[in-house]
C-alpha positions in Angstrom: -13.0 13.9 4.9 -14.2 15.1 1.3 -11.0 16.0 0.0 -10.5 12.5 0.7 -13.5 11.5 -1.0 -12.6 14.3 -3.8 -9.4 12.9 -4.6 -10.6 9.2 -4.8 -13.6 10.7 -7.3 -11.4 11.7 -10.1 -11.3 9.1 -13.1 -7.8 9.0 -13.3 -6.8 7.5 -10.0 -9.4 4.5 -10.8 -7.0 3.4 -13.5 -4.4 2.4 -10.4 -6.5 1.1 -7.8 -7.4 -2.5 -7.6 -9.7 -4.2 -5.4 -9.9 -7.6 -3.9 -13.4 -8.4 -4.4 -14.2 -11.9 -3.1 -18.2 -11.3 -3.5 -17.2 -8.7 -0.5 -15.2 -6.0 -0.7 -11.9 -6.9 1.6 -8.9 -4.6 0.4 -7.2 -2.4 -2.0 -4.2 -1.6 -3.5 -3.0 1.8 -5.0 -0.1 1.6 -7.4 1.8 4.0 -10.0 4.7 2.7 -12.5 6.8 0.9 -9.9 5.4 2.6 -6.4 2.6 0.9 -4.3 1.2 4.0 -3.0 -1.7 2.3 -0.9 -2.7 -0.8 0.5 -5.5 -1.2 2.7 -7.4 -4.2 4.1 -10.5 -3.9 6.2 -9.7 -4.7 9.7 -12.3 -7.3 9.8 -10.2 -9.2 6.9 -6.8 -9.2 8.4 -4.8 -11.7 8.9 -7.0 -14.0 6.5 -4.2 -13.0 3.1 -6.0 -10.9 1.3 -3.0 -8.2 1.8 -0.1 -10.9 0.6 -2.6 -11.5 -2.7 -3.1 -7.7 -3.7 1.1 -7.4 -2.7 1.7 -10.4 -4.8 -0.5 -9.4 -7.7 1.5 -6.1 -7.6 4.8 -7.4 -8.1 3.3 -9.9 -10.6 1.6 -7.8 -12.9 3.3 -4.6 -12.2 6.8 -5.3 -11.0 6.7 -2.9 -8.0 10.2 -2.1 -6.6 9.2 0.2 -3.7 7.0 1.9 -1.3 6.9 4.4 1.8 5.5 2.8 5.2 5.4 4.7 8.5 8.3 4.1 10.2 6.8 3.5 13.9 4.4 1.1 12.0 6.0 -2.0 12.6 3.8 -4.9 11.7 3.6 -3.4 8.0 7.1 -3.4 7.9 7.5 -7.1 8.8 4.5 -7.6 6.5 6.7 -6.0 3.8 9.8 -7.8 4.3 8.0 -10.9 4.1 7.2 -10.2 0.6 10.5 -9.1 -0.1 11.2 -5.4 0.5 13.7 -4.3 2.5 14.6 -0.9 4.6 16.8 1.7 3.3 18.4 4.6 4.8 15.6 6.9 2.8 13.0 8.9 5.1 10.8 11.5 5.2 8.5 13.3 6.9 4.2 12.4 6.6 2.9 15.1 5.2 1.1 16.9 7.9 2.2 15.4 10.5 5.7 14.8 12.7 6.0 11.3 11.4 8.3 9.5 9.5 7.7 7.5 6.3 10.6 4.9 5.4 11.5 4.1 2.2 11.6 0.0 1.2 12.5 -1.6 -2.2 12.9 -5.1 -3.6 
């Protein structure tokens, strides 16, 4: 849990990581050049759009082409496809565990 905490400390990775910030704190989205790396929404704030609005305002204001999703995570992949990404044949292993990450673009 602190190397978690660690990593998220250094200044740099602030400059890619927007919040949606509604007067509470609902989400986040990690992104580098044309890679969202994270996107998280509180469970309590699901389902309400605050993931579509932090995906949309990265292909707006960044032009995103791609990102890694587990591959037994279903409902993120439909999520993604929604918003335009689609699978491709690309995988890889999670590292540290024996999952697989898919690769999907726009």
């Amino acid at each position: 849990m602190i190397a978690v905490a660690e990593e998220y400390a250094a200044p740099e990775i602030l400059d890619h990581i927007w919040v949606y910030d509604d007067g509470i704190v609902k989400g986040m989205i990690h992104i580098e050049n044309e890679e969202i790396r994270e996107l998280y929404v509180d469970y309590f704030f699901q389902n309400q759009g605050v993931g579509a609005e932090l995906i949309e305002f990265a292909k707006r204001e960044f032009h995103v082409r791609f990102l890694w999703a587990l591959e037994k995570n279903s409902d993120a992949i439909r999520f993604y496809e929604r918003h335009g990404f689609h699978r491709t044949d690309a995988k890889k292993f999670e590292e540290g565990t024996t999952e697989y990450l898919i690769l999907l673009e726009r």
